[in-house]
N, CA, C and O of each residue as an XYZ file, in Angstrom:
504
protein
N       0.841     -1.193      0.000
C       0.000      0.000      0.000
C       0.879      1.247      0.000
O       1.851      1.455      0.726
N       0.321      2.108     -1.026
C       1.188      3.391     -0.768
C       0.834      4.247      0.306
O      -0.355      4.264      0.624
N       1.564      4.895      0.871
C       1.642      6.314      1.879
C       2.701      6.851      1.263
O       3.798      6.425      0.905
N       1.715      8.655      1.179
C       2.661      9.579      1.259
C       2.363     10.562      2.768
O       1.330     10.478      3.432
N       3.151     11.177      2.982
C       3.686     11.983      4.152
C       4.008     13.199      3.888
O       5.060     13.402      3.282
N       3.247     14.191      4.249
C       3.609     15.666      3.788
C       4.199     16.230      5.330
O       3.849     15.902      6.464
N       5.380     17.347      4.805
C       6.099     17.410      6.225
C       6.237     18.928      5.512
O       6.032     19.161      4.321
N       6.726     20.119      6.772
C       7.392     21.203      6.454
C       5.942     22.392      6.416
O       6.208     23.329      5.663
N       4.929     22.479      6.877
C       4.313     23.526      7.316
C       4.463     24.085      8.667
O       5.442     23.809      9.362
N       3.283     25.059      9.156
C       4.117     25.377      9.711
C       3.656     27.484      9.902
O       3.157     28.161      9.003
N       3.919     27.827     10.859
C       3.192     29.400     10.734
C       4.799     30.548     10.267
O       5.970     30.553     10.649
N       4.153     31.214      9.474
C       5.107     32.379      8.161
C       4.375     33.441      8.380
O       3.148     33.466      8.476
N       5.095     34.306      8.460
C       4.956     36.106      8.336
C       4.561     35.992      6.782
O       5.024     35.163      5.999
N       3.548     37.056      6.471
C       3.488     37.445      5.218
C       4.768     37.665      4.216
O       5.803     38.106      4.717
N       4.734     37.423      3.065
C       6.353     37.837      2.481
C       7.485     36.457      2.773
O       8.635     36.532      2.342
N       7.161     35.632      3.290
C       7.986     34.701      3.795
C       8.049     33.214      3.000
O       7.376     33.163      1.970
N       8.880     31.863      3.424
C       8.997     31.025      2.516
C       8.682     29.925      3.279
O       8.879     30.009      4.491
N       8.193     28.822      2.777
C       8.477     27.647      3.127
C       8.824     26.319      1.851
O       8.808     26.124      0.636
N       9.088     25.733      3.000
C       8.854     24.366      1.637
C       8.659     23.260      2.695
O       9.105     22.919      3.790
N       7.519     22.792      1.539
C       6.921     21.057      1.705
C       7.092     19.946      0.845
O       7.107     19.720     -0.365
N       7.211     19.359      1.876
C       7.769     17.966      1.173
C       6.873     16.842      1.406
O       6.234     16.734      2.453
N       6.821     16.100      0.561
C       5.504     14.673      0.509
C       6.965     13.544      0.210
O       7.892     13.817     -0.552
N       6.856     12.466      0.905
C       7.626     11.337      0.866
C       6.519     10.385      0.983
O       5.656     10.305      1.856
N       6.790      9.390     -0.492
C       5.910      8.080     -0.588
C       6.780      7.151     -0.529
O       7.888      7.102     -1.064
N       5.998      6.035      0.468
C       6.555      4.743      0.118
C       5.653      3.638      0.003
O       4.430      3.763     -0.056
N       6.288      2.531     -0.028
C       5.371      1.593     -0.656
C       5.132      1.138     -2.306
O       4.589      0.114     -2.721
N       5.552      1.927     -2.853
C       5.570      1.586     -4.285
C       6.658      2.510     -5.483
O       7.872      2.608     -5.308
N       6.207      2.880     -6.208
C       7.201      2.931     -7.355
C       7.221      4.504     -7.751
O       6.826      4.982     -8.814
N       7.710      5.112     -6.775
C       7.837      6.859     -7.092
C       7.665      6.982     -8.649
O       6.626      7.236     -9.257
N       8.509      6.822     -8.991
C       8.917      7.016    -10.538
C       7.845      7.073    -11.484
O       7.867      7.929    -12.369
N       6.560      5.943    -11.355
C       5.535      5.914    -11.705
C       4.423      6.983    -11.439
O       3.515      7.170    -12.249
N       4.526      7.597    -10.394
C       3.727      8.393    -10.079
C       3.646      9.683    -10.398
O       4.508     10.381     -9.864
N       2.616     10.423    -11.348
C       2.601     11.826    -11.123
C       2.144     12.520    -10.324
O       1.030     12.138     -9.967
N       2.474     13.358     -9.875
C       2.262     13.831     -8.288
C       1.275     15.236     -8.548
O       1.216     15.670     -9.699
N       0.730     15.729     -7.770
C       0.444     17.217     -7.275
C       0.106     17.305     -5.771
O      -0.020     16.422     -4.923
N      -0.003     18.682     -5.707
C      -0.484     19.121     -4.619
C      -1.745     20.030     -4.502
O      -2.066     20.640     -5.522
N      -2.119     20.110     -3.943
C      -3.565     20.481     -3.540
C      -3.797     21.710     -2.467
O      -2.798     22.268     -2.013
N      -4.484     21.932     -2.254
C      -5.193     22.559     -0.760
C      -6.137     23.077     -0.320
O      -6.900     23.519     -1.179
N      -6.442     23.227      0.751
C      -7.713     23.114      1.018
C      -7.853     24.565      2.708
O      -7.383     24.527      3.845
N      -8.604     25.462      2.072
C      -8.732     26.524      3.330
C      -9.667     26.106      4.076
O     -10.253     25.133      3.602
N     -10.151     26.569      5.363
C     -11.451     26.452      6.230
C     -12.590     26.833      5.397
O     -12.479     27.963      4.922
N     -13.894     26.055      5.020
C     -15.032     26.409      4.078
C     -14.951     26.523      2.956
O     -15.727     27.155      2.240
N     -13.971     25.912      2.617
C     -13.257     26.116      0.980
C     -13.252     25.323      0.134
O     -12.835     24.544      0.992
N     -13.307     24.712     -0.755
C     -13.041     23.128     -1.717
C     -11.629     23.074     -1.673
O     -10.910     24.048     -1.452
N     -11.135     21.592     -1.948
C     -10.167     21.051     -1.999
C      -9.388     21.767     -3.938
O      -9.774     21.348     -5.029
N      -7.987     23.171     -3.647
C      -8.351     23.269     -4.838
C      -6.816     22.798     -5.529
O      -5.950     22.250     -4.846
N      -6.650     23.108     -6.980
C      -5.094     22.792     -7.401
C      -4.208     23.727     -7.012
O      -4.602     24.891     -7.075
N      -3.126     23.527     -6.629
C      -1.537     24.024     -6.662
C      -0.873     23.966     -7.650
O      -0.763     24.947     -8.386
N      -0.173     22.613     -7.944
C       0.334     22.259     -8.891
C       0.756     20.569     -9.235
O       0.337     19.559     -8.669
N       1.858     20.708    -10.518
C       1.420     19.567    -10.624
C       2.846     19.057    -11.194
O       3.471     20.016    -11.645
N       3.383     18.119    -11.282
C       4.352     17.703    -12.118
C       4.465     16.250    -12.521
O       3.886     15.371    -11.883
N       5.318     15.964    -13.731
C       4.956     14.555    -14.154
C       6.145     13.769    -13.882
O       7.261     14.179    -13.564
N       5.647     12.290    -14.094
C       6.834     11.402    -13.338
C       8.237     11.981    -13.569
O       8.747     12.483    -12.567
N       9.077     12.011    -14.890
C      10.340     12.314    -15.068
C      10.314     13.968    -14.839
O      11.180     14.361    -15.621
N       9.813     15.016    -14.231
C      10.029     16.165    -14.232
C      10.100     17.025    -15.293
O      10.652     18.110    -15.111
N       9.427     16.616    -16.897
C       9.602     16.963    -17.345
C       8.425     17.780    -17.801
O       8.842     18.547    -18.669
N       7.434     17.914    -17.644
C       6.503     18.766    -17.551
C       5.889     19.261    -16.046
O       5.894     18.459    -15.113
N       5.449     20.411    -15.905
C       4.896     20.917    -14.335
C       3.623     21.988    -14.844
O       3.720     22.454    -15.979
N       2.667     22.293    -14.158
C       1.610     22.862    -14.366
C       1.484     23.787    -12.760
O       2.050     23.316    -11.773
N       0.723     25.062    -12.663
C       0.389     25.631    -11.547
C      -0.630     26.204    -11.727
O      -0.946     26.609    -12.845
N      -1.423     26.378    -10.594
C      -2.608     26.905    -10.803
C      -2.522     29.126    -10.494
O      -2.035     29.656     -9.495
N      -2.959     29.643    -11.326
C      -2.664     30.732    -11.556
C      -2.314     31.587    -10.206
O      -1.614     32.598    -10.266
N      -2.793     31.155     -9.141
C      -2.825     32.020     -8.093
C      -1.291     31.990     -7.589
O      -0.715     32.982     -7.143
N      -0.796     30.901     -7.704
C       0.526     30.444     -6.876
C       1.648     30.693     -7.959
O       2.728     31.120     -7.550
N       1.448     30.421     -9.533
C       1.961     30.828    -10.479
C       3.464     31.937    -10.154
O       3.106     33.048     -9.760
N       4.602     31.813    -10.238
C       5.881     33.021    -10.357
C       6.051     32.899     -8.617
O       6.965     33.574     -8.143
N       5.379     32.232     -7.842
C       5.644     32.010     -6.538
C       5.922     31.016     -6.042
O       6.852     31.063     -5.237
N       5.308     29.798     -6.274
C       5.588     28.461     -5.882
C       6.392     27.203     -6.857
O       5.746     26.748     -7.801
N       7.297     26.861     -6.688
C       8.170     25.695     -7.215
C       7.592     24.119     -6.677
O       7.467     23.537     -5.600
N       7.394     23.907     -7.777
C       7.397     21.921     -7.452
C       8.469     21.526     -8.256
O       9.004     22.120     -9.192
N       8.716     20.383     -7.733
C      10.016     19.756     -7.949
C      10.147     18.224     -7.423
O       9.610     18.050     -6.329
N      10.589     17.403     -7.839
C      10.800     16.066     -7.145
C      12.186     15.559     -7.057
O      13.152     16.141     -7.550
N      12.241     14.303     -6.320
C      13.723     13.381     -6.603
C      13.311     12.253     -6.681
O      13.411     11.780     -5.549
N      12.974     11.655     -7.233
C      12.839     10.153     -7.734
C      13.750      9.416     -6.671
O      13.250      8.514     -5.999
N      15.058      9.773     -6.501
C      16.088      8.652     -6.017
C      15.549      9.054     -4.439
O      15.913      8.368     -3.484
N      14.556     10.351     -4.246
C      14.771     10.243     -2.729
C      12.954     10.279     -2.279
O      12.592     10.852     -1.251
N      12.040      9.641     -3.141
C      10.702      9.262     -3.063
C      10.093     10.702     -2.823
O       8.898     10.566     -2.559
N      10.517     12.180     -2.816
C       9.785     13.216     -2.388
C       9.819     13.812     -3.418
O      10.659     13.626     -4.299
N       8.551     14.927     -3.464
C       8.319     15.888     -4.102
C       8.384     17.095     -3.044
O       8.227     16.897     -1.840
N       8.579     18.107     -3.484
C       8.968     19.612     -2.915
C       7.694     20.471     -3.563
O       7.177     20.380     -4.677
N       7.457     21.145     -2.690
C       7.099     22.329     -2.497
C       7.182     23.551     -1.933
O       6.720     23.850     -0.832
N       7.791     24.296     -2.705
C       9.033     25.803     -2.400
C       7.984     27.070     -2.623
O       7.537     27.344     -3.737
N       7.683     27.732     -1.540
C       6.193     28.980     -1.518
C       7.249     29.846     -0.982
O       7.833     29.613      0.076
N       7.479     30.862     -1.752
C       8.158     32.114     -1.527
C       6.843     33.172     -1.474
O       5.659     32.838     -1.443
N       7.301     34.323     -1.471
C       6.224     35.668     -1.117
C       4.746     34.957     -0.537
O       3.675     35.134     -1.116
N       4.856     34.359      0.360
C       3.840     33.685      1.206
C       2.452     34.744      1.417
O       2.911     35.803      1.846
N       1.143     34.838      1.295
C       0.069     35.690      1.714
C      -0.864     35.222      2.310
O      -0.941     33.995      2.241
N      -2.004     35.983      3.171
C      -2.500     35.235      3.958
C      -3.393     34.205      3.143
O      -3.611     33.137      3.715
N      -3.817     34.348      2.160
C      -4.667     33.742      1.129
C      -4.422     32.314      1.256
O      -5.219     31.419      1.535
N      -3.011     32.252      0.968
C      -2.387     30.962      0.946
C      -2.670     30.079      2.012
O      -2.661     28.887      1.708
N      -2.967     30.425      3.414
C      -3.472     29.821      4.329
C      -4.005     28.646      3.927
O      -4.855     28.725      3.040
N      -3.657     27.295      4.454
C      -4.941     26.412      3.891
C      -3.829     24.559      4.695
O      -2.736     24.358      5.223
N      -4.717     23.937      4.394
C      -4.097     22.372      4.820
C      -3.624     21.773      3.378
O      -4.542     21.359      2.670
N      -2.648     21.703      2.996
C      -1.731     21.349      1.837
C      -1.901     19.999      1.554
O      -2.392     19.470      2.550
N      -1.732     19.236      0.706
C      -2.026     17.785      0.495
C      -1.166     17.658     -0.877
O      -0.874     18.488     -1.738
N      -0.857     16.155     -0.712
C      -0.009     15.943     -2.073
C      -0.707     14.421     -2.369
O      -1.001     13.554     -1.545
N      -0.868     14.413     -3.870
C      -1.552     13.089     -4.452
C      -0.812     12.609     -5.356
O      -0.133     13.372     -6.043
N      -0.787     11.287     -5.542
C      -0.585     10.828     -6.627
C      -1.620      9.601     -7.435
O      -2.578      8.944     -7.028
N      -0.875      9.671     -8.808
C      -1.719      8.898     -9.569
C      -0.765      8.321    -10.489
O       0.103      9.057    -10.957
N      -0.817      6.981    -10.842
C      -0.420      6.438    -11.476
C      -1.085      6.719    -13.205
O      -0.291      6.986    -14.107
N      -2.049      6.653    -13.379
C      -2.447      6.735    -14.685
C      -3.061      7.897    -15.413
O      -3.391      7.621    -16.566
N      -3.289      9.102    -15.031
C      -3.958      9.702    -14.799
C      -3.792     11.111    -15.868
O      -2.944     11.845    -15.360
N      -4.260     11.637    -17.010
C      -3.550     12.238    -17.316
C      -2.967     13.152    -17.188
O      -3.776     13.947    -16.710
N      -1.793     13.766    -17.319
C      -0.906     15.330    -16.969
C      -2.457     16.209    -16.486
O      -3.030     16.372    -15.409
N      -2.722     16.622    -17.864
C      -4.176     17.499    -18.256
C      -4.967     17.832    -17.177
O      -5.304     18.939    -16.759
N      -5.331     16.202    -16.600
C      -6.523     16.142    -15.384
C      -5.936     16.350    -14.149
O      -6.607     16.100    -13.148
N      -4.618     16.831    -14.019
C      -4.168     16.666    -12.540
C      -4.895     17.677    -11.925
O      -5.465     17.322    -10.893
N      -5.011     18.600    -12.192
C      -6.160     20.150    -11.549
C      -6.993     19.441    -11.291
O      -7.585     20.052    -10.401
N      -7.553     18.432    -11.456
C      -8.797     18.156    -10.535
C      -8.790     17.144     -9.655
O      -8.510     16.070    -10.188
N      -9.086     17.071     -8.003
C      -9.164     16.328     -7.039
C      -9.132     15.047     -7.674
O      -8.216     14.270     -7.944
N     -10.960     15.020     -7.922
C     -11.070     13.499     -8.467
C     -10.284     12.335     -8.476
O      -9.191     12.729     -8.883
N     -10.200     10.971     -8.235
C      -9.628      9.763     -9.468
C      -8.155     10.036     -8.814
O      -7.373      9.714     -9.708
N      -7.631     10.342     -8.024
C      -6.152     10.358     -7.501
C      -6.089      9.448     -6.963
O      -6.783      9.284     -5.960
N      -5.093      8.338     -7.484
C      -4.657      7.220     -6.413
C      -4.610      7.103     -4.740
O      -5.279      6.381     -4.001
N      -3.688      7.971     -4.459
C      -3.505      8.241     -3.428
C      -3.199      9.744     -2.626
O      -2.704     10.669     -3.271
N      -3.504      9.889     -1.303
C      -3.054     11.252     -0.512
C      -2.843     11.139      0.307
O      -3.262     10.196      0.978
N      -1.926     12.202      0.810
C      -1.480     12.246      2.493
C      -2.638     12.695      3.273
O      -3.815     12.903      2.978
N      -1.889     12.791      4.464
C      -3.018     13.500      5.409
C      -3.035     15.203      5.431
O      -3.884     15.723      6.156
N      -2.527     15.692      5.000
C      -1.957     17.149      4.763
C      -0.744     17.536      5.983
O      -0.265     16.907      6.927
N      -0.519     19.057      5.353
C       0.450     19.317      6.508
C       0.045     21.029      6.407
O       0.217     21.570      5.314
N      -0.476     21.829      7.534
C      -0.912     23.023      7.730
C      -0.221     24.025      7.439
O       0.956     23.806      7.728
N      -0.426     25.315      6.879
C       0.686     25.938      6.279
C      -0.508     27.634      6.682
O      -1.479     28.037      6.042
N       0.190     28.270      8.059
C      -0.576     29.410      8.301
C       0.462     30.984      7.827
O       1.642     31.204      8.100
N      -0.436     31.781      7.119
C       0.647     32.389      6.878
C      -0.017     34.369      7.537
O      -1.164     34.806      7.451
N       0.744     34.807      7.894
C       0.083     35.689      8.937
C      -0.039     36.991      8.688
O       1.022     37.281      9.239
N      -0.456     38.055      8.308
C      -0.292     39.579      7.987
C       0.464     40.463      8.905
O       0.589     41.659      8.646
């Protein structure tokens, strides 16, 4: 069975950085295209971003766009998530999914994702 593990939230001054990291085990990183997600208080679960098994394509959802980096290591089962100029907006419980089959295209949407962590909280403060 896969588990992933999101680590690295955490409370940020406005203007500030973090990074999160999702570590899966149990199966075959390499296979997996990953994203991340999130989700505010009263909010839907929405996209972040997204990247594909070999790193060779990545997608973001406009809001986080020129601010947030995804990135993975295959040899070390994690994907990254690097949030520079942090706002309170951003506030929310972070989640990372994967899917084995799934296409690039459809990663923006929750739906049909193999698998997810439990999130990891990411407060960011004015």
């Amino acid at each position: 069975q896969v588990q992933l593990v999101e680590s690295g939230g955490g409370l940020v001054q406005a203007g500030g950085s973090l990074r999160l990291s999702c570590t899966a085990s149990g199966g075959t990183f390499s296979s997996f295209a990953m994203a991340w997600f999130r989700q505010a208080p009263g909010k839907e679960r929405e996209f972040v971003a997204a990247i594909s098994r070999l790193s060779s394509s990545t997608n973001y959802a406009g809001s986080v766009k020129g601010r947030f980096t995804i990135s993975r290591d295959n040899a070390k089962n994690t994907v990254y998530l690097q949030m520079d100029s942090l706002k309170p907006e951003d506030t929310a419980v972070y989640y990372c999914a994967a899917d084995v089959q799934k296409s690039f295209l459809t990663m923006t949407v929750p739906e049909g994702f193999d698998y997810w962590g439990e999130g990891t909280l990411v407060t960011v403060s004015s």
